[in-house]
C-alpha positions in Angstrom: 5.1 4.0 -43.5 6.4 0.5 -43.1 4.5 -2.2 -41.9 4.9 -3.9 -38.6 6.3 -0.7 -37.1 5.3 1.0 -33.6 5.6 4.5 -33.3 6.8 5.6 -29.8 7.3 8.9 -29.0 8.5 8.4 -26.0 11.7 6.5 -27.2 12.0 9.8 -29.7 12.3 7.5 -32.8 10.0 7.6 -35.7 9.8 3.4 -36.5 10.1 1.0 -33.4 10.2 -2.6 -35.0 8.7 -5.4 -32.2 11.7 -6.7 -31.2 12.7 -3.0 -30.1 10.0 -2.8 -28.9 10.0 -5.6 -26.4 13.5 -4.5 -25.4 12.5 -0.9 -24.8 9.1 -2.5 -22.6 11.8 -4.0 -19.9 13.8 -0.9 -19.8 11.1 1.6 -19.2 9.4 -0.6 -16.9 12.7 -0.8 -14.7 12.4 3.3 -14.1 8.6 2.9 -13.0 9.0 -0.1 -11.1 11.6 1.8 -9.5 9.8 4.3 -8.6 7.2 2.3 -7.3 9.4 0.4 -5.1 10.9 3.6 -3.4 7.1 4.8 -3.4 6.9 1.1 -1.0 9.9 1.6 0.9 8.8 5.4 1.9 5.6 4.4 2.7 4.6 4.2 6.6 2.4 0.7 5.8 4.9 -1.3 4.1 8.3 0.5 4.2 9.8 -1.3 7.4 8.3 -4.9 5.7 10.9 -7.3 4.6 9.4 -8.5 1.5 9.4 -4.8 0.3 13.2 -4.8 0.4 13.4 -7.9 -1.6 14.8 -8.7 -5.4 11.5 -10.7 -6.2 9.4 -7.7 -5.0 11.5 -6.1 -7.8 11.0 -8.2 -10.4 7.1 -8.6 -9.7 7.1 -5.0 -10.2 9.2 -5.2 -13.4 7.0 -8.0 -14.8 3.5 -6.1 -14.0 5.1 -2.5 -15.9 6.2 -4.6 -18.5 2.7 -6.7 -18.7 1.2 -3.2 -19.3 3.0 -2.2 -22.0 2.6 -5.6 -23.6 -1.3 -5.5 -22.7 -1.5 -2.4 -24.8 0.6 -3.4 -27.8 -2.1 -6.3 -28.2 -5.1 -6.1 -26.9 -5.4 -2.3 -27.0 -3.7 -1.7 -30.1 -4.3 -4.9 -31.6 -0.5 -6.2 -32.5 -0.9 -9.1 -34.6 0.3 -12.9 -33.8 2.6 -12.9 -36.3 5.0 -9.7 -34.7 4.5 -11.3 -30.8 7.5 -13.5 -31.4 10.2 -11.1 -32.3 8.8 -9.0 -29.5 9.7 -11.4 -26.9 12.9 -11.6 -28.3 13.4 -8.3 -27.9 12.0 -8.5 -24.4 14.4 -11.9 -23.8 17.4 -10.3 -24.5 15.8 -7.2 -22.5 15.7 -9.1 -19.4 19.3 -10.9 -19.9 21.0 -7.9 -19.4 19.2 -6.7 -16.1 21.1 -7.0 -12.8 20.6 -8.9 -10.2 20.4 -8.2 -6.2 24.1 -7.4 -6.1 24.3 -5.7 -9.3 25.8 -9.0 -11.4 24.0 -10.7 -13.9 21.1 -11.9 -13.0 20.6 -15.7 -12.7 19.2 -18.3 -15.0 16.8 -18.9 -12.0 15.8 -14.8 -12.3 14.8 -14.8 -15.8 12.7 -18.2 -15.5 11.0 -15.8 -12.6 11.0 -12.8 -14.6 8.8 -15.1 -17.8 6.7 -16.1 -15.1 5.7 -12.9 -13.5 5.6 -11.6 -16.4 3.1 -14.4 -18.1 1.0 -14.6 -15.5 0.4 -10.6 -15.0 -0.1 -10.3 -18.6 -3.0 -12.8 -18.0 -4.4 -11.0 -15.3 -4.9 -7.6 -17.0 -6.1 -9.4 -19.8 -8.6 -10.8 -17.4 -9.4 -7.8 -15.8 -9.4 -5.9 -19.1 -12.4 -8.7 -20.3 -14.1 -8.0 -16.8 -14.6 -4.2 -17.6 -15.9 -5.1 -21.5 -18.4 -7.5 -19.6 -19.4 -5.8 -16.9 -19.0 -2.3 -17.5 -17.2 -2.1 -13.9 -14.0 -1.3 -12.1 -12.6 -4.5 -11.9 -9.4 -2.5 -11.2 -10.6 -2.3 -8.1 -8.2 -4.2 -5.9 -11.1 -5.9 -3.6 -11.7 -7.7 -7.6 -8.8 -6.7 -9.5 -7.3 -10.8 -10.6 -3.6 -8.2 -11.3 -4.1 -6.8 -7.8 -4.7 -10.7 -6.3 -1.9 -12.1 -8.2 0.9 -9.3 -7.3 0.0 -9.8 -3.4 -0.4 -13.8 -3.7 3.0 -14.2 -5.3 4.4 -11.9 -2.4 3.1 -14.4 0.2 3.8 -17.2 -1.7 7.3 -16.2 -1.2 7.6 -14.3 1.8 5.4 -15.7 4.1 6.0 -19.2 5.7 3.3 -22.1 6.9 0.0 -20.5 5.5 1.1 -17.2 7.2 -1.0 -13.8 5.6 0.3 -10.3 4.2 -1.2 -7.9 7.0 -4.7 -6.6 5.6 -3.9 -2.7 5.8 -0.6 -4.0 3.8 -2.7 -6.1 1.3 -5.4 -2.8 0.8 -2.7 -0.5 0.5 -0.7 -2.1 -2.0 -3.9 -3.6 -3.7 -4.4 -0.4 -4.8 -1.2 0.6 -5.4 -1.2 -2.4 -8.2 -4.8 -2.1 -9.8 -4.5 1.6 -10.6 -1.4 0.7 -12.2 -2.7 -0.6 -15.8 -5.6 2.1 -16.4 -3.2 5.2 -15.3 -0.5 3.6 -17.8 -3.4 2.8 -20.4 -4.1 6.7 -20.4 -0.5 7.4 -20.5 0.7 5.4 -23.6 -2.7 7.1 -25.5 -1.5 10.2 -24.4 1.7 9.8 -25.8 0.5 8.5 -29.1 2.0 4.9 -29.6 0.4 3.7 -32.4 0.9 -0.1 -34.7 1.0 0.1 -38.1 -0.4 -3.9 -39.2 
């Protein structure tokens, strides 16, 4: 078997190289955040809030599905250094060809918002991820969850003017919404067998 090769059995090839695989990690993240989103929308909490319809809401949820798969190439499977570049330029050219709210290309000013969710999430489960080695506790817990925090900070950062707050049944319910999100993803890409090959 080659070297610096993922398997992914999901994508039904035998050999993913790392920039494939950062491309594929935007494009299945786009179907669960999907998901998500209508999951949001159909929901009696949040589905009449405004913020839930918006293109930022989107992309947070892009960034975090995408985080996760990242947060398992590396620190779960232990992806070297050396094969994290060409997977963001898989992931790059990934996130160039996604729409934006009107279905054109999205903006220069959407990707620099993409990178950000996206570095910042992948910082936050990496935190979290830390928590449960030193603590031996759910710190996926959204009451302590640093993912769960971020994803409903960013929202109000956006969406709420003059210091104004997410309603708390809104921040509880999609709190844990978010920090089940990693672990139930963790169990899924072991289940599926995704393996690196260093």
């Amino acid at each position: 078997m080659k070297k610096g090769i993922f398997i992914f059995p999901e994508l039904q090839e035998e050999e993913v190289k790392p920039d494939a695989f950062g491309y594929w990690s935007v494009r299945l993240s786009d179907d669960l955040a999907c998901k998500k989103l209508n999951e949001l929308m159909e929901s009696k909490i949040t589905g009449s809030s405004a913020y839930i319809q918006s293109y930022l809401t989107r992309l947070q949820l892009l960034a975090l599905y995408t985080a996760v798969y990242w947060a398992y190439a590396i620190l779960i499977l232990g992806t070297p250094e050396e094969y994290v570049e060409n997977m963001k330029i898989g992931m790059n050219d990934s996130i160039k060809e996604y729409s934006g709210p009107n279905g054109e290309n999205i903006s220069n000013e959407g990707i620099a918002l993409s990178e950000s969710f996206f570095k910042e999430s992948f910082k936050c489960i990496g935190e979290d991820i830390r928590n449960i080695e030193d603590t031996d506790s759910d710190v996926f817990n959204p009451d302590i969850s640093n993912m769960a925090k971020y994803f409903i900070e960013a929202i109000e950062h956006y969406h709420f003017n003059n210091g104004a707050a997410m309603p708390e049944i809104e921040k509880t319910y999609i709190g844990h919404l978010v920090a089940e999100v990693p672990l139930k993803m963790f169990s899924v890409l072991n289940r599926q067998g995704i393996v690196f090959n260093a």
